[in-house]
PDB file as gemmi writes it, atoms N, CA and C in Angstrom:
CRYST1    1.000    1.000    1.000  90.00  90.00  90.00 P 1                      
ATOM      1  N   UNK A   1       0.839  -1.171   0.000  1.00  0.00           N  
ATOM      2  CA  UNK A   1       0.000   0.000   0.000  1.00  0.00           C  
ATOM      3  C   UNK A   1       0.884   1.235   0.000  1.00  0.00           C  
ATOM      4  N   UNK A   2       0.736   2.495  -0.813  1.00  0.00           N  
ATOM      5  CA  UNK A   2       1.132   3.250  -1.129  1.00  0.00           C  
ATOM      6  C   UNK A   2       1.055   4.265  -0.189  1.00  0.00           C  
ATOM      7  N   UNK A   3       1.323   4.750   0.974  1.00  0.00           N  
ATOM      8  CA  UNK A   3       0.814   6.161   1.940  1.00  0.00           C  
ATOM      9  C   UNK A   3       1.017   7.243   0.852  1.00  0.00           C  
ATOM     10  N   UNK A   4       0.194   8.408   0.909  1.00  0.00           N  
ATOM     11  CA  UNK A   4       0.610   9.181  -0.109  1.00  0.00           C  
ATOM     12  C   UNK A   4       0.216  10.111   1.423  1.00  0.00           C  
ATOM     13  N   UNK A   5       1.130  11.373   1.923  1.00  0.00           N  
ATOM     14  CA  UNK A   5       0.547  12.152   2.937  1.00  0.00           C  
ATOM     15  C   UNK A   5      -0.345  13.229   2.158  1.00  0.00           C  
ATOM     16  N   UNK A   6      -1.079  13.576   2.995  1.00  0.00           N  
ATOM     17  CA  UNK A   6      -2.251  14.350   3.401  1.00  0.00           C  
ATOM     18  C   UNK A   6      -2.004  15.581   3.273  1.00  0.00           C  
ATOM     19  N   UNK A   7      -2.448  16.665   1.931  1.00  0.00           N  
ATOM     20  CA  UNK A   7      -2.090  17.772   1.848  1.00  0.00           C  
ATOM     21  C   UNK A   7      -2.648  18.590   3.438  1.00  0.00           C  
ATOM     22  N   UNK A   8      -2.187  19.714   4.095  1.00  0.00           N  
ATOM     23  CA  UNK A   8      -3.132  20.424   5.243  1.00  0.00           C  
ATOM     24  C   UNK A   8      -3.918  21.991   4.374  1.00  0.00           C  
ATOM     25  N   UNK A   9      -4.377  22.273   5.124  1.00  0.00           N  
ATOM     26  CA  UNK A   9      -5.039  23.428   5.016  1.00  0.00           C  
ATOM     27  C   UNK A   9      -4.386  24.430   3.830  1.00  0.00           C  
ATOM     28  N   UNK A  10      -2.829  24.357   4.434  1.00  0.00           N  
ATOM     29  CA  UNK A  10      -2.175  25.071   3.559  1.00  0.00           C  
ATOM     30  C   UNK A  10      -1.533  24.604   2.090  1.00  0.00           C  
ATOM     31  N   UNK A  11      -1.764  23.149   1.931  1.00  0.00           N  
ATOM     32  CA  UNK A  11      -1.218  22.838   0.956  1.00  0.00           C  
ATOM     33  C   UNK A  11       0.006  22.257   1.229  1.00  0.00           C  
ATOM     34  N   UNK A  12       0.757  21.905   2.408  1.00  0.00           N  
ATOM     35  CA  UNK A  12       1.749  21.458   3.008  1.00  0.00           C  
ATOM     36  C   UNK A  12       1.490  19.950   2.998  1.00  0.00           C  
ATOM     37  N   UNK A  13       2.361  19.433   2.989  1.00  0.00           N  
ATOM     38  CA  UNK A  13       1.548  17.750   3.309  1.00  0.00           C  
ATOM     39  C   UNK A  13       2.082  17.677   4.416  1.00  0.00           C  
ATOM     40  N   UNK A  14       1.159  16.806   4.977  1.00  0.00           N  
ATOM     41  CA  UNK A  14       1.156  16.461   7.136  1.00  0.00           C  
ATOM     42  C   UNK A  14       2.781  16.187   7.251  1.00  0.00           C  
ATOM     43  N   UNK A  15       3.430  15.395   6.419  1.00  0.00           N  
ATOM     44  CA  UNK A  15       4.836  15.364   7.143  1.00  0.00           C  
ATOM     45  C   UNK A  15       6.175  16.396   7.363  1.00  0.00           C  
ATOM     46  N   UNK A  16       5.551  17.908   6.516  1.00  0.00           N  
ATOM     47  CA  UNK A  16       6.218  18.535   6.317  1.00  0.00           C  
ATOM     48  C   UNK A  16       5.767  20.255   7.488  1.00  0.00           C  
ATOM     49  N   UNK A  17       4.090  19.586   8.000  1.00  0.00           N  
ATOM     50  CA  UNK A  17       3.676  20.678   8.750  1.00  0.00           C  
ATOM     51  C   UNK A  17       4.358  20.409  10.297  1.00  0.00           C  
ATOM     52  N   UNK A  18       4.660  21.824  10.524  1.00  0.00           N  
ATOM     53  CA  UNK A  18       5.146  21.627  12.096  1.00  0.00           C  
ATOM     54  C   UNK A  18       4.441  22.846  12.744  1.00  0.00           C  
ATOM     55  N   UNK A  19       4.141  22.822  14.386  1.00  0.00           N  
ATOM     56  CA  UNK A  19       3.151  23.556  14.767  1.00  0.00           C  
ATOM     57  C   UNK A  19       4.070  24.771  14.993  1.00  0.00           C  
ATOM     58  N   UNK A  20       3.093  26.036  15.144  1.00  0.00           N  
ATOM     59  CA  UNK A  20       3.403  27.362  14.892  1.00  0.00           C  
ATOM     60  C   UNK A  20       4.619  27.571  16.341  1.00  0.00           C  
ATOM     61  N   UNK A  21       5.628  28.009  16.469  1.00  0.00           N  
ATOM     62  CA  UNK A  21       6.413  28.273  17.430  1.00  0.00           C  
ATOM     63  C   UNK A  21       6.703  29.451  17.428  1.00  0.00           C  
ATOM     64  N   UNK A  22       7.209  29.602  18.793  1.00  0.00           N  
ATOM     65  CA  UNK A  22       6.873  31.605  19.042  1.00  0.00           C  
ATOM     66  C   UNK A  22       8.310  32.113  17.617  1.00  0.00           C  
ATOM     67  N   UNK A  23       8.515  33.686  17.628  1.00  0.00           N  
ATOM     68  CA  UNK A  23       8.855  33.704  16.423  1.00  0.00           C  
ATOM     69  C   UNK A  23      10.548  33.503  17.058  1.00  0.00           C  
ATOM     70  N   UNK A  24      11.486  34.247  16.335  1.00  0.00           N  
ATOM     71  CA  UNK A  24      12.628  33.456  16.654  1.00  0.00           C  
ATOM     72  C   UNK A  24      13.343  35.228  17.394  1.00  0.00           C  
ATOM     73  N   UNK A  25      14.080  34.874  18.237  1.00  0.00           N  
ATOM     74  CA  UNK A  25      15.203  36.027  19.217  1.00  0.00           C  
ATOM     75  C   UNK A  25      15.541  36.776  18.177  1.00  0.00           C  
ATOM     76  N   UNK A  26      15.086  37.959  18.289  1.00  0.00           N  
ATOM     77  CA  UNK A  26      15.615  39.310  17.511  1.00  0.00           C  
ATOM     78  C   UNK A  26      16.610  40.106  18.379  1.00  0.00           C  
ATOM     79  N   UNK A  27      17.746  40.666  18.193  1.00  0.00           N  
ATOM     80  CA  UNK A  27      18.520  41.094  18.980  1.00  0.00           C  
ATOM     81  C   UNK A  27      18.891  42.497  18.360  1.00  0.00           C  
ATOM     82  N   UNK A  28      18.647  43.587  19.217  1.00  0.00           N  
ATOM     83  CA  UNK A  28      18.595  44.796  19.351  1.00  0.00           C  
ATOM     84  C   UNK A  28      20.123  45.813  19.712  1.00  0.00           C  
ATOM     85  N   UNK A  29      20.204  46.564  18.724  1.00  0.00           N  
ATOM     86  CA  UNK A  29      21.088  47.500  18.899  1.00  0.00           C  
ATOM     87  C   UNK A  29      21.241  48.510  19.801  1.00  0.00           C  
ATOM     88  N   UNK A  30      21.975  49.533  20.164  1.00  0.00           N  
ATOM     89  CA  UNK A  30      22.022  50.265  21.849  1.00  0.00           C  
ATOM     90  C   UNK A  30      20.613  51.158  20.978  1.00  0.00           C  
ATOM     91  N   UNK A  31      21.096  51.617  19.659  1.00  0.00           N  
ATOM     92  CA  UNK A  31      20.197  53.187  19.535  1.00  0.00           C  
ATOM     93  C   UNK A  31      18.605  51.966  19.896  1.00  0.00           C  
ATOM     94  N   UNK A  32      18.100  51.392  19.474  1.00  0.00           N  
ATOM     95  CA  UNK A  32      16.769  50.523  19.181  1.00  0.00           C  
ATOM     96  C   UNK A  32      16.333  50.313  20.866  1.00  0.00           C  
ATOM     97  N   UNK A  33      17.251  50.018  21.547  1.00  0.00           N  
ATOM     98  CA  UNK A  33      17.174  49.911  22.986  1.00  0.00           C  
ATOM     99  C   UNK A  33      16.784  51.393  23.545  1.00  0.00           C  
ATOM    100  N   UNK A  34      17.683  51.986  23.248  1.00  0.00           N  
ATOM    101  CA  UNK A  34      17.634  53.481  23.654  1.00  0.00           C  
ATOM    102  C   UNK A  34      15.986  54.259  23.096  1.00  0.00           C  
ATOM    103  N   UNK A  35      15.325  54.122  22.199  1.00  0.00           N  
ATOM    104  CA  UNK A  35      14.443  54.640  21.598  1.00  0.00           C  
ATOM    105  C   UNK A  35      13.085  53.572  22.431  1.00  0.00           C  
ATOM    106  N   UNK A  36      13.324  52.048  22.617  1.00  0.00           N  
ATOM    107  CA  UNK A  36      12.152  51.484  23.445  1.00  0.00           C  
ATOM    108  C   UNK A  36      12.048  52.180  24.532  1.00  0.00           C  
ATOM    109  N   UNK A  37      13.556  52.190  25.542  1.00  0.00           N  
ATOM    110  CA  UNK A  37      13.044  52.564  26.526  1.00  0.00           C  
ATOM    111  C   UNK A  37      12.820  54.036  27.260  1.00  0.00           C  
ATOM    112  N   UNK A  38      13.438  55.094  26.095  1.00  0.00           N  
ATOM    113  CA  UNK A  38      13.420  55.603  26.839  1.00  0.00           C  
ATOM    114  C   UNK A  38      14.918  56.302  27.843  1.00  0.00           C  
ATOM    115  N   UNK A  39      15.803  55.628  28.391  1.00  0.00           N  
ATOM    116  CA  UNK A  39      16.657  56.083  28.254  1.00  0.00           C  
ATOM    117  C   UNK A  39      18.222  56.345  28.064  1.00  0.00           C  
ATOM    118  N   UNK A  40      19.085  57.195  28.373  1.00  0.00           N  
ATOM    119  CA  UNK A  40      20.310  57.922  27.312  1.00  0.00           C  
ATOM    120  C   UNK A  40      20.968  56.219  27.686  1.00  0.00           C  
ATOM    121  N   UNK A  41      22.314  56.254  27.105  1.00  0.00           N  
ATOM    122  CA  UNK A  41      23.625  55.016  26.839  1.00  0.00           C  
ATOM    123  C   UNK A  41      23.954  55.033  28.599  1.00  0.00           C  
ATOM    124  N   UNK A  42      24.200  56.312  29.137  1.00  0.00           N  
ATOM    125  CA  UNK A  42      25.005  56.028  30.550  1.00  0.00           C  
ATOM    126  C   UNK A  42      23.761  55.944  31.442  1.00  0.00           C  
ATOM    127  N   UNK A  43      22.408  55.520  31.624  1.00  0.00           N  
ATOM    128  CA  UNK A  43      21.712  55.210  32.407  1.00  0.00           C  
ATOM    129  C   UNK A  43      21.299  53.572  32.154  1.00  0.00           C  
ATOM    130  N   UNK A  44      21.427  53.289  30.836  1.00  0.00           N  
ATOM    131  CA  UNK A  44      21.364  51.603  30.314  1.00  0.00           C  
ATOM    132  C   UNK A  44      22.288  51.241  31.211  1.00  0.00           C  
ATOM    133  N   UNK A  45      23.630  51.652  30.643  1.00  0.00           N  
ATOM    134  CA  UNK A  45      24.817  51.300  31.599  1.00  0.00           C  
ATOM    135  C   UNK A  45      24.648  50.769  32.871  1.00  0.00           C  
ATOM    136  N   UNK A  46      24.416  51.795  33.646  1.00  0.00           N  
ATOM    137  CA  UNK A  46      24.685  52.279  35.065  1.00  0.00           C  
ATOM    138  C   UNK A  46      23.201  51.461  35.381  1.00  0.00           C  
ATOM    139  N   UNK A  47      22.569  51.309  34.981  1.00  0.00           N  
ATOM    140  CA  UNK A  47      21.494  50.242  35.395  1.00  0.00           C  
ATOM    141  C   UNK A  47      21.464  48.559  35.555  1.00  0.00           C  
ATOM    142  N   UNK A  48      22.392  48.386  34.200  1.00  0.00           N  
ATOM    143  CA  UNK A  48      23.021  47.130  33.977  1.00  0.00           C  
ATOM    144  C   UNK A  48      23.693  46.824  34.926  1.00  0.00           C  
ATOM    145  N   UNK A  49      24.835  47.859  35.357  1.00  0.00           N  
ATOM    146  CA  UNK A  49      25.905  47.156  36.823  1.00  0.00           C  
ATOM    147  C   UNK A  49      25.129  47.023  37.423  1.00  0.00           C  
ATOM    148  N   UNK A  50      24.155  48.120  37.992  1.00  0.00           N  
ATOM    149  CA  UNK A  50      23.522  47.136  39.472  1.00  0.00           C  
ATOM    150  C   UNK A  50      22.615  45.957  39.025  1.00  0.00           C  
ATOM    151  N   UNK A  51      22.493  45.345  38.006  1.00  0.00           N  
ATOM    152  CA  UNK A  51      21.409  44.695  38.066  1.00  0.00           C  
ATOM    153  C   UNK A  51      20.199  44.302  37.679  1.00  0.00           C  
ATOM    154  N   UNK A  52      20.147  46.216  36.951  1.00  0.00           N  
ATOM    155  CA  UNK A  52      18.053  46.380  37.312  1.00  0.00           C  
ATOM    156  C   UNK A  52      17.938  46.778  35.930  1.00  0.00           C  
ATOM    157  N   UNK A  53      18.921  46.169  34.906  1.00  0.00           N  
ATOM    158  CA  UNK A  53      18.945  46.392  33.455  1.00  0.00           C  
ATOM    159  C   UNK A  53      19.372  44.864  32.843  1.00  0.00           C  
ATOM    160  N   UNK A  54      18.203  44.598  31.600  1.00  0.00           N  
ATOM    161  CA  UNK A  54      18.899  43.368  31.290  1.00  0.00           C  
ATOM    162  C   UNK A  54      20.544  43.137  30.701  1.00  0.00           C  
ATOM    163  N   UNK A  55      21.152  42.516  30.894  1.00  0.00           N  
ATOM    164  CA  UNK A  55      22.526  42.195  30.278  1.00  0.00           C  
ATOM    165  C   UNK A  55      23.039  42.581  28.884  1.00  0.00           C  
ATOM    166  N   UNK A  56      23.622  43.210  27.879  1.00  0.00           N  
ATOM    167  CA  UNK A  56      23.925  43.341  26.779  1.00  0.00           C  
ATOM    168  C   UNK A  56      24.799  41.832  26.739  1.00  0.00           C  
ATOM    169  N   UNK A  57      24.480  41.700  24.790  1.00  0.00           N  
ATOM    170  CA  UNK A  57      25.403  40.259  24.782  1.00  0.00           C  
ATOM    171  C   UNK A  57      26.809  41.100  23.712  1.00  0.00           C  
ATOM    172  N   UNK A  58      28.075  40.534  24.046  1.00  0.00           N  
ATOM    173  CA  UNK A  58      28.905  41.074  22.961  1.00  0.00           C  
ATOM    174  C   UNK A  58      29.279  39.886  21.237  1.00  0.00           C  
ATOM    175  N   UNK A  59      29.286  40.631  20.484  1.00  0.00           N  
ATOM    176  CA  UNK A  59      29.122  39.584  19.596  1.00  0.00           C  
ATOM    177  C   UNK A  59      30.394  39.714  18.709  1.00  0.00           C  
ATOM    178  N   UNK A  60      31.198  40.816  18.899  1.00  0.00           N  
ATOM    179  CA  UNK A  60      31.922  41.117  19.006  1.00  0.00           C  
ATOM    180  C   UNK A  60      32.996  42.647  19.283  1.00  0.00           C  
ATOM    181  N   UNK A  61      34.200  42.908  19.097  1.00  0.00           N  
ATOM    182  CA  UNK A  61      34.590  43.955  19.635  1.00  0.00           C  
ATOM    183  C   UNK A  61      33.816  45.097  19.587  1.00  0.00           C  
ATOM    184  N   UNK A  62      33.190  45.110  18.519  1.00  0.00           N  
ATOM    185  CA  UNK A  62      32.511  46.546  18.165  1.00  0.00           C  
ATOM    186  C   UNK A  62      31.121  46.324  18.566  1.00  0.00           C  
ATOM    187  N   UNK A  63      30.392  45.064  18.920  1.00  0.00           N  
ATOM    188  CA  UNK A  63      29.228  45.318  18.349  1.00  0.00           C  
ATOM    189  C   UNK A  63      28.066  44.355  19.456  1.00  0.00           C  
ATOM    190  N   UNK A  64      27.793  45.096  20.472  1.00  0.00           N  
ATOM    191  CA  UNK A  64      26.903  44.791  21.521  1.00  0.00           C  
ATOM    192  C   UNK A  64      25.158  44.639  21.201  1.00  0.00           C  
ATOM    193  N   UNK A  65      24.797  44.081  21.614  1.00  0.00           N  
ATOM    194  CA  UNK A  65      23.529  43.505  21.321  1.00  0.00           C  
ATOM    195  C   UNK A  65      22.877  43.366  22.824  1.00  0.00           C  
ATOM    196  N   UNK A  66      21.106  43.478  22.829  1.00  0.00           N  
ATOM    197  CA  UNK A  66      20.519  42.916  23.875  1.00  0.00           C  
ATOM    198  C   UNK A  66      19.411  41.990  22.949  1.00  0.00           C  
ATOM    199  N   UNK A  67      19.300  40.913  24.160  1.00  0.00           N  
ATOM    200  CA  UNK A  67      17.599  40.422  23.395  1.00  0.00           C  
ATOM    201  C   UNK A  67      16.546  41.073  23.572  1.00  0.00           C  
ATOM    202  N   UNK A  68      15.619  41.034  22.762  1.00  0.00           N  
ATOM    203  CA  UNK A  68      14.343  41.655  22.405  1.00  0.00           C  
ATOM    204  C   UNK A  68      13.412  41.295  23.463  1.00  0.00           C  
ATOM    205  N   UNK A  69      13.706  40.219  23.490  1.00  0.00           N  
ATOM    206  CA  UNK A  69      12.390  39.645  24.683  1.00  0.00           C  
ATOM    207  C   UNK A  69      12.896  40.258  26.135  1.00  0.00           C  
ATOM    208  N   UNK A  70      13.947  40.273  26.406  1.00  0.00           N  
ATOM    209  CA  UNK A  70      14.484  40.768  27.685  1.00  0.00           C  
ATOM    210  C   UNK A  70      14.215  42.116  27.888  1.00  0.00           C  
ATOM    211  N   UNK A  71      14.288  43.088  26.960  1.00  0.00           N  
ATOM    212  CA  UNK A  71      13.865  44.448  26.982  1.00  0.00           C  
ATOM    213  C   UNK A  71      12.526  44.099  26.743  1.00  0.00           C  
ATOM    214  N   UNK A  72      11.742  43.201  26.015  1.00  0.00           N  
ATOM    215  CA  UNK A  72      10.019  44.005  26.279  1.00  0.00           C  
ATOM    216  C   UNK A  72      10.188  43.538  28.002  1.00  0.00           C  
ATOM    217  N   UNK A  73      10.366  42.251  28.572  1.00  0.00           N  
ATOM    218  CA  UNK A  73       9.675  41.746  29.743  1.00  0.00           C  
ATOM    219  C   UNK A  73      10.240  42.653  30.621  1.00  0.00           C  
ATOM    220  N   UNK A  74      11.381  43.411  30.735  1.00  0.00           N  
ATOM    221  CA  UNK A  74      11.834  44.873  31.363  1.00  0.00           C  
ATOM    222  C   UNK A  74      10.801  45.982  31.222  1.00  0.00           C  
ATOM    223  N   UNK A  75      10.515  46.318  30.176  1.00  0.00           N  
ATOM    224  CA  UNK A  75       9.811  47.360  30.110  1.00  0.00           C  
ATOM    225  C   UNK A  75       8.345  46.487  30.416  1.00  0.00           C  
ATOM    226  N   UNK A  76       7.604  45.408  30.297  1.00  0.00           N  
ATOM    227  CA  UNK A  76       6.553  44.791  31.125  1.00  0.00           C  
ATOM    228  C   UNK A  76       6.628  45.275  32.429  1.00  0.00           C  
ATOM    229  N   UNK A  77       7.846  45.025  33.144  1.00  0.00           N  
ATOM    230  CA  UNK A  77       7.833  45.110  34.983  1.00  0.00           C  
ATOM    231  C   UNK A  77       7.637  46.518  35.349  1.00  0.00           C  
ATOM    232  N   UNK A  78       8.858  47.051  34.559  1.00  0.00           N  
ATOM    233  CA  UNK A  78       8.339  48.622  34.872  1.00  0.00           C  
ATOM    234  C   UNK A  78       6.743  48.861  34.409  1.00  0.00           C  
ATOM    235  N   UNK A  79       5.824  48.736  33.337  1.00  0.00           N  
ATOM    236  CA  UNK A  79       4.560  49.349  33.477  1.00  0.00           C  
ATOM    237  C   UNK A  79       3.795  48.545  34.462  1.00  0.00           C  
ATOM    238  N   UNK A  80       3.957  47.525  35.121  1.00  0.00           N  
ATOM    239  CA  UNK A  80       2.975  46.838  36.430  1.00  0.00           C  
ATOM    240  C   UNK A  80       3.690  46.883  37.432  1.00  0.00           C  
ATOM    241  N   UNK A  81       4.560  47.831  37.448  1.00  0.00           N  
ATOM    242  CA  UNK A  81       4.592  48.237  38.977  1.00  0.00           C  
ATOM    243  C   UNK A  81       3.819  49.528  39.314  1.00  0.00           C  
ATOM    244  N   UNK A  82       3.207  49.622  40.792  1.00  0.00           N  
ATOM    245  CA  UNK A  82       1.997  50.583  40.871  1.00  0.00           C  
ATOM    246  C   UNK A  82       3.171  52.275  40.483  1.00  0.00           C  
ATOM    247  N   UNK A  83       1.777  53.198  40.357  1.00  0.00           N  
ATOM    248  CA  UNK A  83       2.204  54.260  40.184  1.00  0.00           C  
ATOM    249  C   UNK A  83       2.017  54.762  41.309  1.00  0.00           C  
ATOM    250  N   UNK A  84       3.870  55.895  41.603  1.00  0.00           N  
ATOM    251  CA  UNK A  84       3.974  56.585  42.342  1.00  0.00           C  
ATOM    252  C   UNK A  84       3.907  58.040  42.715  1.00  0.00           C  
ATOM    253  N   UNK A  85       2.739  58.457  43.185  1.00  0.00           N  
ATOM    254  CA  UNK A  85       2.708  60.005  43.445  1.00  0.00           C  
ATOM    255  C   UNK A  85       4.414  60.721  43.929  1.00  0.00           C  
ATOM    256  N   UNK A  86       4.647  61.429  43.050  1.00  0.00           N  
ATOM    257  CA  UNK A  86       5.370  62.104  43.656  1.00  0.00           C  
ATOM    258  C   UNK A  86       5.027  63.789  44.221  1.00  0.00           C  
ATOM    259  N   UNK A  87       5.521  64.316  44.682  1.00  0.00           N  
ATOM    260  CA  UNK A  87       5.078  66.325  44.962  1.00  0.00           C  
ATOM    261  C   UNK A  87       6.410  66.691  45.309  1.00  0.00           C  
TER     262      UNK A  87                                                      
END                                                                             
């Protein structure tokens, strides 16, 4: 007996469909970082040492990168944390 697979919805045949997976790590330049969040190179910085900034990756001498997902779920925490009156 001959299996012949099963075109899908799309015209794919079943052995060639694979299910939808989130999309793939986009990695972001300082200016692209700088314009999400908001703010200058020496506050990324100076946020990063202590901690309360995600990590830049180096990819090489010249050319620093962050992930995408790490800066949205950063900028996530900062908008659900409550708002503070200041005067």
């Amino acid at each position: 007996m001959n299996a012949h697979p099963q075109p899908t919805e799309d015209g794919a045949s079943a052995d060639q469909a694979s299910p939808p997976g989130p999309p793939p790590a986009r990695l972001l330049r300082l200016p692209e970082v700088i314009d999400r969040v908001g703010l200058r190179r020496s506050a990324i910085y100076q946020r990063m040492s202590e901690g309360r900034f995600p990590k830049s990756r180096s990819l090489g001498p010249k050319c620093t990168v962050w992930v995408e997902e790490e800066i949205d779920a950063w900028i996530r925490s900062i908008a659900d944390k409550p708002h503070r009156d200041v005067l």
